[in-house]
C-alpha positions as CSV (number, residue, x, y, z in Angstrom):
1,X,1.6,20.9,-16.2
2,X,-1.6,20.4,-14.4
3,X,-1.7,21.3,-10.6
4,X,-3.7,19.7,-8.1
5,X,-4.4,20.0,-4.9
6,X,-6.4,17.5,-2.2
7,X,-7.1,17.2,1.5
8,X,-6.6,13.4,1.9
9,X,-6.3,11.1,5.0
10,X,-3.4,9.2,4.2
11,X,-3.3,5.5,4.6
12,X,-0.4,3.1,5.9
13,X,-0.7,1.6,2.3
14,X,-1.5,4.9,0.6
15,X,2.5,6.2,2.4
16,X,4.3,2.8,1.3
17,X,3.2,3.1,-2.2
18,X,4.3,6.7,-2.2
19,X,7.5,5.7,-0.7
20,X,8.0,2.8,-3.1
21,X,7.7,5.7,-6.3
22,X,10.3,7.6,-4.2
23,X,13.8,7.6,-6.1
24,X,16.5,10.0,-6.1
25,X,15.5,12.0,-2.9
26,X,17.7,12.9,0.3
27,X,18.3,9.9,2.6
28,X,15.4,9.4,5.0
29,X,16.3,10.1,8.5
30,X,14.9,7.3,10.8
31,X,14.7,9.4,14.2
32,X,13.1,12.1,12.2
33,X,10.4,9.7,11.0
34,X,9.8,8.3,14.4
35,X,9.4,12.1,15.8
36,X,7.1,12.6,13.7
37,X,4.9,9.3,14.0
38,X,5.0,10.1,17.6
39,X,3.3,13.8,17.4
40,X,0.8,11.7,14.6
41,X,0.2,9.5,17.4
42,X,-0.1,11.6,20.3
43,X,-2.8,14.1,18.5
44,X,-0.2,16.5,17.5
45,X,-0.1,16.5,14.3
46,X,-2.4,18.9,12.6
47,X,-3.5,20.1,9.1
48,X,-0.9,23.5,8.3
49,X,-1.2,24.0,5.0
50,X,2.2,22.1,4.5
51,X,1.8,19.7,1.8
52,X,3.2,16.7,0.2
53,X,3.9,17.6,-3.3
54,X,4.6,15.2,-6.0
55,X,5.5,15.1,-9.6
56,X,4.1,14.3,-12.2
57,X,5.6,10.8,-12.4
58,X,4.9,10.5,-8.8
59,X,7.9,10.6,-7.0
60,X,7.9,12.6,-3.9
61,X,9.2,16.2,-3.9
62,X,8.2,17.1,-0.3
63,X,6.8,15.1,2.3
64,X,8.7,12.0,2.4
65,X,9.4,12.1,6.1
66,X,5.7,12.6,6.8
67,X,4.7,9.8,4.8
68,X,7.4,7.3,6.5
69,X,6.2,8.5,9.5
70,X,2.6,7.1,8.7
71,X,4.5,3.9,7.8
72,X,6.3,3.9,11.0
73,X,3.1,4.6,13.2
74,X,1.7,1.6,11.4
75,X,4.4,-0.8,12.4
76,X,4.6,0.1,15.7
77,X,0.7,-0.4,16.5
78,X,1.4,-3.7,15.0
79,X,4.3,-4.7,16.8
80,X,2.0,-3.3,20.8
81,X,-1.0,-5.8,19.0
């Protein structure tokens, strides 16, 4: 197993892609998204050290909540254009 680890600024797309791999994980929680897309939003949300790990195959093991919340941020900048 190879580990890697990156710094990345992730994308609307970059999040939806993730999210598309993302099988056989907890249910997301829709209020806990849009928590979170508001701190993203509001300047909150800072680098911690928390990351979003993945598989190998590329599914999600932790993070999924963060990246719908990138995905909900997007929708809702869309929806105020």
């Amino acid at each position: 197993m190879q580990e890697n680890t990156k710094i990345l600024t992730i994308t609307p797309e970059m999040a939806a892609d993730w999210l598309r791999l993302n099988t056989g994980n907890r249910k997301l929680q829709p209020g806990h998204s849009a928590s979170l897309a508001e701190s993203i939003r509001a300047g909150r949300f800072i680098l911690n050290g928390q990351p979003i790990i993945f598989s190998e195959s590329g599914r999600c093991l932790d993070g999924q909540h963060r990246l719908d919340a990138v995905v909900v941020g997007l929708r809702r900048a869309l929806r105020r254009a």
